[in-house]
C-alpha positions as CSV (number, residue, x, y, z in Angstrom):
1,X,-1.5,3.9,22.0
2,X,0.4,1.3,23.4
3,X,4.5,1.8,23.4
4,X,6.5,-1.3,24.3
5,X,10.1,0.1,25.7
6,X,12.9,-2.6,26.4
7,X,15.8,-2.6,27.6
8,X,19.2,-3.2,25.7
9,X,21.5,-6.6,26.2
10,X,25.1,-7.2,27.0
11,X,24.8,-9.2,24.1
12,X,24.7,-8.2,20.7
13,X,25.7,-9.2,17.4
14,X,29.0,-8.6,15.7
15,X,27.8,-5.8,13.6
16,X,26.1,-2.8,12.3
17,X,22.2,-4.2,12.2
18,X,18.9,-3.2,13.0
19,X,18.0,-2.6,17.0
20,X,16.1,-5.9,16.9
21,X,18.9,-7.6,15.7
22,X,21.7,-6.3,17.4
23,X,20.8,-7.7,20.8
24,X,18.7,-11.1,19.4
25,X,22.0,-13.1,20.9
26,X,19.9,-12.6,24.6
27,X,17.4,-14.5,25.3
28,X,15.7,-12.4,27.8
29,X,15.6,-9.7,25.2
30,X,14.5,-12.3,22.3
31,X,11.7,-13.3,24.4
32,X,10.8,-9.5,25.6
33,X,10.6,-8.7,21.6
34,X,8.6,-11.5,20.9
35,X,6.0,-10.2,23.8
36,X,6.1,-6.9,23.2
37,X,5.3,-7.3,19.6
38,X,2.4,-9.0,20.7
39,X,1.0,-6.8,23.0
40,X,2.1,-3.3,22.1
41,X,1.1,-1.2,19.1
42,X,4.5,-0.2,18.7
43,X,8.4,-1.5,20.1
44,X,11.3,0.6,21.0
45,X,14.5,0.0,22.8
46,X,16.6,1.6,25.9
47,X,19.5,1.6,24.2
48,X,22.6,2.6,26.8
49,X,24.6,4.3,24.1
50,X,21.8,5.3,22.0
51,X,18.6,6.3,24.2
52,X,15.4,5.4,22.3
53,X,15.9,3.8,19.4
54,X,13.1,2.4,17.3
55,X,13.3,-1.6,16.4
56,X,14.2,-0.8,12.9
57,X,16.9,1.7,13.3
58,X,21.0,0.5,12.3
59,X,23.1,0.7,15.3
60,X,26.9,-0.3,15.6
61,X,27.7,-2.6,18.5
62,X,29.2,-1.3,21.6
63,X,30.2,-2.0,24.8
64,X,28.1,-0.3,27.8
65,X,25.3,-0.4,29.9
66,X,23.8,1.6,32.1
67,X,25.1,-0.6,35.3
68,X,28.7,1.0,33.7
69,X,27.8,4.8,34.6
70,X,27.7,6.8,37.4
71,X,24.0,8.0,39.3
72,X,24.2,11.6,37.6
73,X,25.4,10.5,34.4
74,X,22.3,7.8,34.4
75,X,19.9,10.9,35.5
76,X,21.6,13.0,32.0
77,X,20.6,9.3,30.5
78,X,17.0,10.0,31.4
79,X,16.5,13.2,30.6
80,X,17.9,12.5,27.2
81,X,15.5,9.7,26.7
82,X,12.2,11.9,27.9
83,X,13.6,14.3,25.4
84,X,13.2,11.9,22.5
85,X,10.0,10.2,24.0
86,X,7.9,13.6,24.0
87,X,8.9,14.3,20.4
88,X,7.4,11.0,19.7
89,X,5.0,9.6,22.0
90,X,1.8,11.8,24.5
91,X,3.5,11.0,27.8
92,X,0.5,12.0,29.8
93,X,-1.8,9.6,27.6
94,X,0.1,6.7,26.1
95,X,0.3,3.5,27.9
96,X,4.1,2.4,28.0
97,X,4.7,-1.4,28.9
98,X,8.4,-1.5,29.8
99,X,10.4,-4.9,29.8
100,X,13.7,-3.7,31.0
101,X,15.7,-3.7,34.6
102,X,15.0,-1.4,37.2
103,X,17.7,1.4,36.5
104,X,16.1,1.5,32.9
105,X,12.7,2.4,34.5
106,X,13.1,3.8,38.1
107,X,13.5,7.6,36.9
108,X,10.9,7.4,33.9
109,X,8.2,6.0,36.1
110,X,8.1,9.5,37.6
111,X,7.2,11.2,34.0
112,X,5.1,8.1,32.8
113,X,1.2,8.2,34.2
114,X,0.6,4.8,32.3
115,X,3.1,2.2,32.8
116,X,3.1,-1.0,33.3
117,X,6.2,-3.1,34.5
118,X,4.8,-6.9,33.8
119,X,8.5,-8.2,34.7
120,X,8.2,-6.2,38.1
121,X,11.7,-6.7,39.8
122,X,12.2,-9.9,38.6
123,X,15.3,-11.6,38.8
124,X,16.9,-12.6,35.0
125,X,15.5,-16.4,35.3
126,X,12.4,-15.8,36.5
127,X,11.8,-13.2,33.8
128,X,12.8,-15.6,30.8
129,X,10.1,-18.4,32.5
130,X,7.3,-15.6,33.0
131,X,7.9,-14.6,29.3
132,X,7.9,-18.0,28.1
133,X,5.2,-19.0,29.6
134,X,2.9,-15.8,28.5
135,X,4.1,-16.3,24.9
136,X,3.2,-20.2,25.4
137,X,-0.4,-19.4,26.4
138,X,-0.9,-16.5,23.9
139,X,0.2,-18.5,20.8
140,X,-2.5,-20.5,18.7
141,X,-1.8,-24.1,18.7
142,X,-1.8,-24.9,14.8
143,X,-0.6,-21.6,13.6
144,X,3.1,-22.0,14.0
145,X,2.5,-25.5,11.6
146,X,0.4,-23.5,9.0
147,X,2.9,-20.3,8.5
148,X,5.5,-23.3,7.6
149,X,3.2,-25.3,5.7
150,X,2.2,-22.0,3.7
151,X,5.8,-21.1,3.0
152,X,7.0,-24.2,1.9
153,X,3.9,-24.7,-0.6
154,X,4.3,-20.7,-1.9
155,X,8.7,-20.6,-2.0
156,X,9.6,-24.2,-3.0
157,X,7.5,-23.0,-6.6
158,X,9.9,-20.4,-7.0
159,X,12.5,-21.0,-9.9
160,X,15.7,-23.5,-8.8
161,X,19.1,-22.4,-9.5
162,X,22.7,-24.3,-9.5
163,X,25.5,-22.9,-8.5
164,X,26.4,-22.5,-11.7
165,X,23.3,-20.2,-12.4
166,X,23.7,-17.3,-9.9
167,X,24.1,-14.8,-12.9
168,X,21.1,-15.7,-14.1
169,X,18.9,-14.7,-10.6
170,X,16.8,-11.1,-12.6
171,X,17.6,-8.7,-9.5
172,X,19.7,-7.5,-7.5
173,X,18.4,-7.4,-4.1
174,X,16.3,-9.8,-2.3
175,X,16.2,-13.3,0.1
176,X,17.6,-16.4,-1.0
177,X,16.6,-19.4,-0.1
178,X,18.5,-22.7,0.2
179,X,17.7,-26.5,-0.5
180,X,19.9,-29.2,0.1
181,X,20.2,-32.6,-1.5
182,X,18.1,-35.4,0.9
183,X,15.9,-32.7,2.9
184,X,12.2,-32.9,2.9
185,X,9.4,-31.6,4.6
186,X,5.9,-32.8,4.1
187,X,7.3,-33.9,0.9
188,X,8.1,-30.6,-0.3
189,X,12.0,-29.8,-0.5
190,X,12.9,-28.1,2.9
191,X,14.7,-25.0,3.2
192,X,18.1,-25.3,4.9
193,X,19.1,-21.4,5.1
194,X,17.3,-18.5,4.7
195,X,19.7,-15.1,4.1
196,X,20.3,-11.7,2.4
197,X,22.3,-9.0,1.7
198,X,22.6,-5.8,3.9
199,X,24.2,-3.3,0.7
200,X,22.3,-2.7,-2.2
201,X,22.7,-4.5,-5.2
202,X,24.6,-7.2,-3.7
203,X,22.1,-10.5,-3.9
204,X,24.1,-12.3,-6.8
205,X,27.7,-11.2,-5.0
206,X,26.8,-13.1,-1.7
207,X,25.1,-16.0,-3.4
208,X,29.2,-15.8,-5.2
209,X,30.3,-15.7,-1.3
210,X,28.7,-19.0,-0.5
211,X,29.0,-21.4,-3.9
212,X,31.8,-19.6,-5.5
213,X,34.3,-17.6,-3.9
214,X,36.7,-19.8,-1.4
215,X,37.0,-18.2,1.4
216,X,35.1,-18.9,4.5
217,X,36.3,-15.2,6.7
218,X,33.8,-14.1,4.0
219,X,30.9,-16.4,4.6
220,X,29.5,-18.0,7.4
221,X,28.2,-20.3,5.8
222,X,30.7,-22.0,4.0
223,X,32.3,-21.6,7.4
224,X,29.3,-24.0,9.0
225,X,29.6,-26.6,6.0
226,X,33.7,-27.0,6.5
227,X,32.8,-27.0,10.6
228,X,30.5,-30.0,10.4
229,X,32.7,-32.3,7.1
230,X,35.4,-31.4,10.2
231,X,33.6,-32.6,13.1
232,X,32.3,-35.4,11.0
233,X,35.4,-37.1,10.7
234,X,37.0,-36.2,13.9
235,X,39.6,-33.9,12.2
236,X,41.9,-31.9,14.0
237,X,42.3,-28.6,11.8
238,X,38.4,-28.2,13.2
239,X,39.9,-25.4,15.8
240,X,42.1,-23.5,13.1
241,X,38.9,-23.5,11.0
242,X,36.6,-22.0,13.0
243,X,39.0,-18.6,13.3
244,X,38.8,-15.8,11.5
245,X,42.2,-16.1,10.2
246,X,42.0,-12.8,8.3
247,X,42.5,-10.6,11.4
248,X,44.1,-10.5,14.3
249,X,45.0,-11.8,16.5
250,X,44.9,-15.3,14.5
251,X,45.7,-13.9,11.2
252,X,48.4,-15.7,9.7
253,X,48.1,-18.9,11.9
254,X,46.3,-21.2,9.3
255,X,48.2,-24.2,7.4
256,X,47.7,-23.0,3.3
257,X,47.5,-26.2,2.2
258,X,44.8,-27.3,4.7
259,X,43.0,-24.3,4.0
260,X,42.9,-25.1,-0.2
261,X,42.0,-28.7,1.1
262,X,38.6,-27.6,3.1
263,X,37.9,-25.1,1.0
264,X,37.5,-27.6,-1.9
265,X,35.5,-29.9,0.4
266,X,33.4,-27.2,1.2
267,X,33.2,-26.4,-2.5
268,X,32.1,-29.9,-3.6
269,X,29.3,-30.4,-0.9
270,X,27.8,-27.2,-1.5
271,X,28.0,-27.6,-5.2
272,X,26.7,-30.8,-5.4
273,X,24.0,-31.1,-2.6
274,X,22.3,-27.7,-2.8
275,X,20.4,-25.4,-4.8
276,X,18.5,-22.2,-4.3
277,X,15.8,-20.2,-5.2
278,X,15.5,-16.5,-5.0
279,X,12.4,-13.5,-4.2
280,X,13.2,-9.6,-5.2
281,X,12.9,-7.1,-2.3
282,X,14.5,-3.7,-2.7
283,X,15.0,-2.4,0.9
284,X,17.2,-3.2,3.1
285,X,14.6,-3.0,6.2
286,X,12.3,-5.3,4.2
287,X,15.0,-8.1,3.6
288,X,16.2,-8.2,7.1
289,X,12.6,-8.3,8.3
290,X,11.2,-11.0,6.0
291,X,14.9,-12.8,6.7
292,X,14.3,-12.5,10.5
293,X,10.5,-13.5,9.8
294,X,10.7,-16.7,7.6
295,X,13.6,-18.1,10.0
296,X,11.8,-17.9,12.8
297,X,8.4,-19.1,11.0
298,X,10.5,-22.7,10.0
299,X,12.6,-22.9,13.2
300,X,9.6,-22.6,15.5
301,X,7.9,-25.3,13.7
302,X,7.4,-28.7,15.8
303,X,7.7,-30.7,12.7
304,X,10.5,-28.9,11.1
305,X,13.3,-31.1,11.7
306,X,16.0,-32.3,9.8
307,X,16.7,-35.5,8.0
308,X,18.8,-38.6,10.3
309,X,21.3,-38.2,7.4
310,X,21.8,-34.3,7.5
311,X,25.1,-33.3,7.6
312,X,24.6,-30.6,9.9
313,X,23.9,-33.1,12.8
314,X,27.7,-33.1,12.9
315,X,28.1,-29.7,13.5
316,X,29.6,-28.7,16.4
317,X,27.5,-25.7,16.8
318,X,24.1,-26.5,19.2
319,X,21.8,-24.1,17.7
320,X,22.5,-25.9,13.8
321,X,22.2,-29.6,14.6
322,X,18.4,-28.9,16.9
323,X,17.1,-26.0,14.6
324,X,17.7,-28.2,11.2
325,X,18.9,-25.1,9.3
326,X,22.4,-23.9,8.6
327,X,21.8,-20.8,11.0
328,X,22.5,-19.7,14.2
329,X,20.8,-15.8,14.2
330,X,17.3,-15.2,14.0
331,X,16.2,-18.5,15.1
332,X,14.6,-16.9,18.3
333,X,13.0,-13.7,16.2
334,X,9.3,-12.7,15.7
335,X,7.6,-15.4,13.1
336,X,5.6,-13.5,10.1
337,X,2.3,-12.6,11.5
338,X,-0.7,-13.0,9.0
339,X,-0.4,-10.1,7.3
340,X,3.2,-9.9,6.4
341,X,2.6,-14.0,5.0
342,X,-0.1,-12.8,3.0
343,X,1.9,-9.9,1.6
344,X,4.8,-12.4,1.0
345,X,2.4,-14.5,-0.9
346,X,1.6,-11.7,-2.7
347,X,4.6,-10.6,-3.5
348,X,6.2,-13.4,-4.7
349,X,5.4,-14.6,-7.8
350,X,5.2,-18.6,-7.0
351,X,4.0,-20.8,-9.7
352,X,2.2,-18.1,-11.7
353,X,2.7,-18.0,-15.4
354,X,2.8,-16.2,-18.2
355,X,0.9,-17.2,-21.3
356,X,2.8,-17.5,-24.2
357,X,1.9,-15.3,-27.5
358,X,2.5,-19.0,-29.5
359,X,2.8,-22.5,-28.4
360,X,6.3,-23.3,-30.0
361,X,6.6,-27.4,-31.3
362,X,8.9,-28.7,-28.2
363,X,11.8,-29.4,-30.9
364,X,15.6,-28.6,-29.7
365,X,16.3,-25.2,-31.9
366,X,16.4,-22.6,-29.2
367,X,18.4,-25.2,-26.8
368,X,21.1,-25.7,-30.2
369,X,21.0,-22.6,-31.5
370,X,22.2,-21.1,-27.7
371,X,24.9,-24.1,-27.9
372,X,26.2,-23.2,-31.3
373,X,26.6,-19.6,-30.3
374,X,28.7,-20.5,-27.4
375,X,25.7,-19.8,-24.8
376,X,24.8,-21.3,-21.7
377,X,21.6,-23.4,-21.1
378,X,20.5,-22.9,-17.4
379,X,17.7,-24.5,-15.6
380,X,15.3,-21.4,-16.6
381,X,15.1,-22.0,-20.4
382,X,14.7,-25.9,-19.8
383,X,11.6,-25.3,-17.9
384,X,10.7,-23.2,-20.3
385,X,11.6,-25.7,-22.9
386,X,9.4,-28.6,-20.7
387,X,6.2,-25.7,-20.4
388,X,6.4,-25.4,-24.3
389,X,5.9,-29.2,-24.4
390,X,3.2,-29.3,-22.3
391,X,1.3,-26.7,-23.7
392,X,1.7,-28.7,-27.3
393,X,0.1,-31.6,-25.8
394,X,-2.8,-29.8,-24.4
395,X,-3.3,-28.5,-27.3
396,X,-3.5,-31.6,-29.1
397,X,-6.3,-33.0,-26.6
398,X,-4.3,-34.5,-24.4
399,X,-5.2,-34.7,-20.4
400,X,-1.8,-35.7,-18.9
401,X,1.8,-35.8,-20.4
402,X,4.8,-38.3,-18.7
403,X,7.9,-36.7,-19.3
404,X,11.2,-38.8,-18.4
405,X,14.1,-36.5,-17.5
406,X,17.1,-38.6,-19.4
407,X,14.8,-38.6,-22.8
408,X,14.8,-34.0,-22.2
409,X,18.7,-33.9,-21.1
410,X,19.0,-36.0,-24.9
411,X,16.2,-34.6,-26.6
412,X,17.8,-31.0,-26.1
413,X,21.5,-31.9,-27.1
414,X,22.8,-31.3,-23.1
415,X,25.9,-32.2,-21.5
416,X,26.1,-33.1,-18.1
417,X,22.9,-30.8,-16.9
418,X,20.9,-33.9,-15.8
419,X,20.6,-31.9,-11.8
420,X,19.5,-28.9,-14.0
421,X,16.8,-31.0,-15.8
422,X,15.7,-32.7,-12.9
423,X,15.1,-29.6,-10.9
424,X,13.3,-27.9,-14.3
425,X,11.1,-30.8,-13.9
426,X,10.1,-30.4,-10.6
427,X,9.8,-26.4,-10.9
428,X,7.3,-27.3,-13.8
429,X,4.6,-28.9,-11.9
430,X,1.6,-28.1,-10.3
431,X,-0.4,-29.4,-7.7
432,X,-2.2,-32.9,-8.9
433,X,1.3,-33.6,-10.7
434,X,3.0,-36.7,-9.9
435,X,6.0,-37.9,-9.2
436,X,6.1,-41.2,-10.7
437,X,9.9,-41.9,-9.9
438,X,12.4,-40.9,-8.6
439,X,15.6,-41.8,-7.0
440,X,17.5,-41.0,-3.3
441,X,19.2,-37.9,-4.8
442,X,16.3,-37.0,-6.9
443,X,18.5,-36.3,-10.1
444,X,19.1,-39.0,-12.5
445,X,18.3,-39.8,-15.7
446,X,15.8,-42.2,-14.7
447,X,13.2,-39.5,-12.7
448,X,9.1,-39.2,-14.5
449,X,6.6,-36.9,-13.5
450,X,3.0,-37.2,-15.0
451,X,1.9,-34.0,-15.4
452,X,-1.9,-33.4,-15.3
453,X,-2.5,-31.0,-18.4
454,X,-6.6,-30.0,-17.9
455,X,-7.1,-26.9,-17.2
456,X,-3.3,-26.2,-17.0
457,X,-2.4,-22.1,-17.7
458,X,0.8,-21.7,-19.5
């Protein structure tokens, strides 16, 4: 067996996260990962603090390295780490390929018959070029292009929600996934953020964060939209907002009414510009994974770019404006490999459906009788309303069926759900549907999709 050891990075993240995620703010350790995982069987890290710790594992941040202690506390470091390693690993048969600096290796080369030190003593910048280089060579020209072609196609069929419709996600852990008004890719709707949830149950309470709640301390994201409306008009509260006003030392220094003012701003643009869709995952290793995975899938993508009208060109932060997402971690981490996008496919749900015991007549009863009792129509029991119809006129001979999406929104007694109709629409078709028009926003009253009905499954 193959072991891939690295070594830890002054970098880190800002909190409690798995090893591979902790120290993804280095490049040099990014780019060690991203080898390792290539060409070992299995990846641990030289953790300072920690010893061996497997890629996976939680860790807190902290603030040491090995540079920090003394020669015989460094030797106790060692023989701590050859502890763990020969509960885990056959040191006098496994092959260990070690990315790390040389007072990480030079007193475990002694136990280790089969190591192999790739990086040698290189310095820092020649180690990032080898490394970029050997993952250049080693990676299949069209593959990055497929994996994001694959996603797209499998997640933009999952079920759209409006802010307005977070209650109605089914679960209560899993990966959202976020659209935004304007942004295509290969004519599919493009994702614009990929995220999660690190405690259990909490998938509807930081969707909340993001669309509902205003506070930006609490989410980055909101914190990213308000930087770039800022930057976009040249507006000097930028600095202020970009704190973290809820602790010191720069609690307290923020202007109220400026705060109320972005917030709403923030509000607004999120509210009316993006939507989301949502995947169930129970564990948390799983999430952070396939979070980690699907970023790095879009973001290393050469034809993954963002719109000349995105508004997070204005954003002041680099890694937004070039990746095209509303991200800054995990843009660097290990794409989904071929199995884990085949289990995602499987996994995910996508545009199966169900067949209905009946075919209800696509009259407005259900859609009233919610109304009259005071309940809410969401997107969800619109495309189910727009599936009913179809199914009616396939069963009725019919090969194709234009539906207009101002003739639903009045045909179903709603008020002011056109966005909700128009993305029912567009969750309702199938390949060989067509858009026959649209508008820039893609939500009017005036949108018609043809759908093709032979040999349609409802």
């Amino acid at each position: 067996m193959k072991i891939a050891l690295i070594s830890c990075s002054k970098l880190k993240t800002d909190r409690p996260c798995p090893a591979r995620e902790l120290y993804a703010p280095s490049r040099l350790f990014s780019l060690s990962y991203q080898y390792a995982r290539r060409n070992a069987d299995k990846v641990y890290i030289l953790s300072a603090k920690y010893g061996l710790v497997e890629e996976s594992d939680v860790i807190a941040p902290y603030d040491l390295t090995l540079a920090d202690l003394p020669e015989h506390r460094q030797r106790d470091w060692v023989n701590y780490v050859l502890t763990q390693m020969g509960e885990r690993f056959d040191l006098e048969r496994d092959t260990f390929l070690i990315l790390a600096g040389r007072r990480y290796y030079q007193h475990l080369l002694p136990r280790l018959p089969h190591a192999i030190l790739p990086l040698g003593n290189l310095p820092i910048g020649e180690r990032i070029a080898f490394l970029q280089q050997q993952l250049a060579d080693s990676a299949p020209c069209d593959n990055a292009a497929s994996r994001c072609l694959r996603l797209h196609q499998h997640l933009t069929a999952l079920p759209r929600y409006t802010w307005e419709e977070i209650d109605e996600v089914p679960f209560r852990n899993g990966i959202y996934l976020v659209f935004e008004e304007g942004e295509t890719y290969r004519e599919m709707p493009r994702i614009v953020r990929v995220g999660t949830h690190t405690s259990t149950d909490r998938l509807r309470q930081r969707l909340k964060d993001h669309f509902v709640r205003e506070n930006h301390n609490g989410s980055i994201f909101r914190k990213n939209i308000g930087k770039a409306l800022l930057n976009q008009t040249g507006d000097p509260y930028l600095p202020t907002w970009s704190l973290d006003t809820s602790r010191f030392p720069y609690k307290g220094m923020e202007d109220p009414h400026r705060e109320r003012e972005v917030e709403q701003a923030v509000s607004r643009y999120l509210r009316t510009h993006m939507t989301f869709s949502a995947f169930e995952v129970e564990t948390q290793e799983q999430r952070l994974r396939l979070e980690e995975g699907i970023i790095a899938s879009l973001h290393q993508t050469e034809d993954f770019q963002a719109s000349s009208a995105w508004l997070g060109r204005f954003s002041p932060e680099k890694e937004i404006r070039e990746s095209g997402m509303w991200l800054k971690q995990g843009l660097d981490g290990i794409p989904l490999d071929d199995e884990e996008l085949e289990a995602l496919e499987c996994k995910v749900p996508g545009t199966t459906r169900t067949k209905p015991a009946t075919v209800p007549a696509p009259t407005l009863s259900r859609a009233n009788q919610a109304a009259q009792a005071g309940q809410k129509v969401g997107t969800a029991e619109i495309v189910r309303y727009i599936l009913r119809t179809l199914a009616q006129h396939q069963a009725e001979g019919e090969t194709s069926c234009m539906l207009i999406s101002g003739e639903i929104h009045k045909t179903m007694g709603l008020k002011n759900k056109m966005p909700s109709v128009c993305n029912a629409m567009y969750q309702a078709m199938d390949p060989g549907d067509v858009v026959v028009q649209t508008t820039p926003s893609g939500k009017s009253s005036t949108i018609q999709i043809c759908y093709q009905l032979a040999g349609r499954s409802f």
